[in-house]
N, C-alpha and C positions, 0 to 999 in steps of 0.2 A: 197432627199435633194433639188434637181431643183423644184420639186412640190412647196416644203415647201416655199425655195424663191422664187417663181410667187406667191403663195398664198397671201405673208406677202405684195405683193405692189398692187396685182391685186387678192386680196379675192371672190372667188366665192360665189355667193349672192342667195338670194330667189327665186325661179322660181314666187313668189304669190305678193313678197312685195318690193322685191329687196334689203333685211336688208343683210350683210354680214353674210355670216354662220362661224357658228364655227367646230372645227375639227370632232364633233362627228355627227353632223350634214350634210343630203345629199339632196339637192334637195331644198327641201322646210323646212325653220326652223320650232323649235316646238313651237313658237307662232302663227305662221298658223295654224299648225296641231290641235292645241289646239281650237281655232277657231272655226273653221268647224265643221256645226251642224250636230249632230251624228242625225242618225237615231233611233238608239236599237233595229231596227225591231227583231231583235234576240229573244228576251225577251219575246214578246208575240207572241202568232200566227196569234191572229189577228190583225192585222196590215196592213199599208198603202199598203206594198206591194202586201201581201195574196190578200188583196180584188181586185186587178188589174184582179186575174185568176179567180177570184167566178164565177161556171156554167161555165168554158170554158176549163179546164185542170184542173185533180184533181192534185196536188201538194201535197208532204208530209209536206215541209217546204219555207215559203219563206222572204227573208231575204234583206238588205242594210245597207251597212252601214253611209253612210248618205243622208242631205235633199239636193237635187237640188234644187237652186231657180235663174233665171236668174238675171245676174251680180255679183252676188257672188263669193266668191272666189272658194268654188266647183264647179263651169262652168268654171274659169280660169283654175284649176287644171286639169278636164278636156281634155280641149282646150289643154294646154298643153302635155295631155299624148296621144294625137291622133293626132296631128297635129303638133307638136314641134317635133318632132323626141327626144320623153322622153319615150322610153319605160319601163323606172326605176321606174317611179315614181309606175304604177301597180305592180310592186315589191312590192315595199315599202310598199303602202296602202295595198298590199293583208298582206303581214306579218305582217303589223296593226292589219288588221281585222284580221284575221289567228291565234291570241294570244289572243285576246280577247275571242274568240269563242273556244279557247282550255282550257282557263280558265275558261270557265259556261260547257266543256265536252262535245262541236256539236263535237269534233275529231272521239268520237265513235258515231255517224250517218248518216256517209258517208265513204260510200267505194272508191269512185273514183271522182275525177273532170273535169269536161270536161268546155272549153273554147266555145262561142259562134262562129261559122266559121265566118272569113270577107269576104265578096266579094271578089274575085279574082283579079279584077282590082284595087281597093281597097289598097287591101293586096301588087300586085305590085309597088301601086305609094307611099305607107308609108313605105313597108318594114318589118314589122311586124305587130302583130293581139296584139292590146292592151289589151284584154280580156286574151287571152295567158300566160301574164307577170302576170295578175293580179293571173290567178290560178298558175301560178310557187309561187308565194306571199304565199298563199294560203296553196298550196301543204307544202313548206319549213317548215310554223307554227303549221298547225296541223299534219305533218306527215303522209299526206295521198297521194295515187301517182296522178297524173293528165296526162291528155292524148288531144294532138289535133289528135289524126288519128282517133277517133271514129265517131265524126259527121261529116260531109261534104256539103258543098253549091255545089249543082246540076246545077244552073243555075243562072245567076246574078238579079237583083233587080234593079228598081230604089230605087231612094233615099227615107228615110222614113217623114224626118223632115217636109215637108207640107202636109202632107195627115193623115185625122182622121182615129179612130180607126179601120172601115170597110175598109178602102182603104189600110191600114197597113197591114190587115190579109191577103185580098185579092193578095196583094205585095209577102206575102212569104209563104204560106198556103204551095205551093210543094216545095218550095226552097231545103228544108235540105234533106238526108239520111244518110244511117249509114253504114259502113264499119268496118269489123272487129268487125261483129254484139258479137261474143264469148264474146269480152272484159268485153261487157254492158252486157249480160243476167245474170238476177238475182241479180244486182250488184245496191246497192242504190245509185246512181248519184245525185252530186249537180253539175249543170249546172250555170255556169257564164257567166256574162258580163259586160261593164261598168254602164252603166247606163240605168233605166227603165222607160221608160214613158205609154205608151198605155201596152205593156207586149209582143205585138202582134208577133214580132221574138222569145223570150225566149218561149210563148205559142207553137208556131209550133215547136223551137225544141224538147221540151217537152216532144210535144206528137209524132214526131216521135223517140223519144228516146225510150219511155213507149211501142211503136206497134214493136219496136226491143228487148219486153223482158228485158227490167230493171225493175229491181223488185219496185222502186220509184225514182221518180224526186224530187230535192228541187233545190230552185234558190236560188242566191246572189250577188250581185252586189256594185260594190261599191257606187253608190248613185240611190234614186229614186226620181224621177221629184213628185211632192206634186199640 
């Protein structure tokens, strides 16, 4: 009832647009949501994101669900879900995506979900792995289990944002390994994270995923850079 009255004088509003939400609404209202240019990389396989790994990681499937384009409202959204201390909103969009993708039947194509690891330091100055949230999203919609204890960052990174695609690889080529190898062997893995640009992190965990005995990798993300 105290909710209700702060609500009615101090309505919690848009994370994207700042319009008042209403009660069934969380985060960001569903004129945002509506907005935001879908990707469907789902729908075909060849697609914007596939071609990111062509000749560098064989992938079974790879996927986004929408277009990044700077100043848009998916970079705010974003921004927001890494930097704002919103790790709901990867909820949210993963049970987005997560219902779609159970509705075309990716549910039976993946056996387990695994989150992209964050740097360590990273991970201590935000507080959680926004990738994480997005596969709990994820997990909840297609009913598949999801796991952060299987891959692990060995060593930290500089940053990836100014450096092209050779300097990206070279950045995280040994970064990842895998622990609690049993989990992955045999076990078709879709691998996530927020968003894709070069590929060059989702490539190397990939493929140390693949040299740990997963029977196949597909990616998903919730947006790819275009």
């Amino acid at each position: 009832m105290l909710n209700d009255f702060i609500s009615l004088f101090f309505p919690p509003c848009c994370l994207l647009c700042k319009t008042p939400l209403i009660r069934s609404e969380k985060l960001i209202c569903t004129t945002c949501f509506w907005e935001l240019p879908l990707a469907n990389a789902h729908l075909e396989e060849d697609n914007p994101v596939a071609e990111k790994f062509y000749g560098k990681v064989a992938l079974k499937h790879a996927m986004a669900f929408y277009k990044f384009r700077k100043g848009s409202k998916i970079q705010l959204l974003l921004y927001q879900l890494k930097y704002k201390n919103k790790p709901q909103i990867g909820e949210i969009v993963g049970r987005k995506y997560g219902s779609i993708l159970r509705d075309e039947k990716w549910h039976k194509a993946f056996d387990l979900i695994i989150p992209v690891p964050l740097a360590i330091t990273k991970l201590r100055q935000r507080g959680y792995n926004q990738s994480a949230f997005f596969a709990k999203g994820l997990s909840e919609a297609l009913a598949i289990p999801w796991s952060d204890r299987c891959l692990k960052r060995v060593k930290e990174t500089l940053s990836q944002t100014r450096k092209d695609r050779l300097a990206r690889w070279k950045n995280v080529a040994t970064v990842f390994s895998v622990e609690n190898a049993m989990i992955i062997r045999g076990k078709r893995i879709l691998l996530v994270d927020d968003v894709v640009t070069t590929g060059a992190t989702l490539e190397a965990c990939a493929l140390t995923l693949l040299a740990a005995k997963s029977k196949e990798v597909s990616v998903a993300t919730i947006a790819v850079a275009l």
